[in-house]
Structure formats: structure tokens, C-alpha cells
C-alpha positions as CSV (number, residue, x, y, z in Angstrom):
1,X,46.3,59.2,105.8
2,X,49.7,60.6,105.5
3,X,50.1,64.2,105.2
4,X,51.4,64.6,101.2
5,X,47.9,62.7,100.7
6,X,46.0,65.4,103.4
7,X,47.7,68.2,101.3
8,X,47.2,66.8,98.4
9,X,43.3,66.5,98.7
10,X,43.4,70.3,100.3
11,X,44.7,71.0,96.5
12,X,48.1,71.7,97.9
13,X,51.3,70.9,95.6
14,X,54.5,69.2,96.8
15,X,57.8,69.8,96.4
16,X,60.9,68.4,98.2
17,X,63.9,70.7,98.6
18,X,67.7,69.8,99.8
19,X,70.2,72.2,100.9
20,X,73.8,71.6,101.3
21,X,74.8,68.2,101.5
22,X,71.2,66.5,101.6
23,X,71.4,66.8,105.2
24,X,69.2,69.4,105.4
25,X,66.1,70.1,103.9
26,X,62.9,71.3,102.9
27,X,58.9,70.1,102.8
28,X,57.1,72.8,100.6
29,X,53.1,72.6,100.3
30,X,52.0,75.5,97.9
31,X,48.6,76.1,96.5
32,X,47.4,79.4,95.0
33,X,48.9,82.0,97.0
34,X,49.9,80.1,100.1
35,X,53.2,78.2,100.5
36,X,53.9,75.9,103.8
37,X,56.6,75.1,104.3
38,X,58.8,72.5,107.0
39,X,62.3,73.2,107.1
40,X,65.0,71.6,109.1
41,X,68.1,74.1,108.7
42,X,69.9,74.2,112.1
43,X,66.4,73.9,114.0
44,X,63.2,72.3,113.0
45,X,60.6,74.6,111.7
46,X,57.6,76.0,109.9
47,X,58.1,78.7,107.5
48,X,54.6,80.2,105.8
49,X,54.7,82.6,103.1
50,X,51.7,85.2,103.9
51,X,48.9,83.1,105.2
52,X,47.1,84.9,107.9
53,X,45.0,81.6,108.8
54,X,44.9,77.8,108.1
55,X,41.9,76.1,107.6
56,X,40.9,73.7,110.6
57,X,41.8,71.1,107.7
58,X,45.3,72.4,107.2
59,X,46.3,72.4,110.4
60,X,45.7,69.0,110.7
61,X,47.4,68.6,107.9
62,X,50.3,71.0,109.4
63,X,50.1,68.5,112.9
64,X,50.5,65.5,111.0
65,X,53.5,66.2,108.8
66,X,55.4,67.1,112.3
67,X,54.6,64.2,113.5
68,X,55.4,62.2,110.6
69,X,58.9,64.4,110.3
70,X,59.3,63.2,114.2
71,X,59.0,67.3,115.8
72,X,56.3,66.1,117.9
């Protein structure tokens, strides 16, 4: 399962951002009040918008979009 479809069954949202010239970008997961989101904008990272915890479900979800983005 890829991880749009693991976000997607967690009731997360998609949406794909670009910044600059399409080089760099943006992975954003939102659902309710939590956003996730994978950026690559001069390093790789993870950027999450007030969540305290992630479900054991979430971060599986978290694990397989980095490896699907190639971070790990």
C-alpha cells in the first residue's frame, strides 16, 4: 500500500504543493486539526502542525512516505 492510500484510509486529505521553480516541494496530509507535512526546501523534512502524538498507524504511514520520497 502506498502511503497517499495509508493516509487516505486514516481519513487524511492530500494536497501537493510546489515552491519556486517546481524543484522544490511539498507533501501535505491534513485531517481535522492535524496537518503532516514532507517538505523538501534546502533539506528533507517533516513539518507537523500541533500534533502532540501519531497514532502507531500514522507513523507507519509517516515511515512509508520517506521511503517512498527516497529519505530513508
Amino acid at each position: 500500500m502506498t502511503a497517499r492510500e495509508m493516509f487516505k484510509k486514516l481519513g487524511y486529505e492530500f494536497k501537493e504543493i510546489f515552491y519556486y521553480d517546481d524543484s522544490n516541494y511539498a507533501y501535505e496530509y491534513s485531517c481535522g486539526g492535524k496537518k503532516i507535512t514532507f517538505q523538501d526546501i534546502d533539506e528533507k523534512g517533516i513539518v507537523t502542525d500541533l500534533v502532540k502524538y501519531v497514532s502507531l498507524d500514522e507513523l507507519q504511514a509517516i515511515i512509508q512516505q520517506m521511503k517512498e520520497l527516497g529519505w530513508i
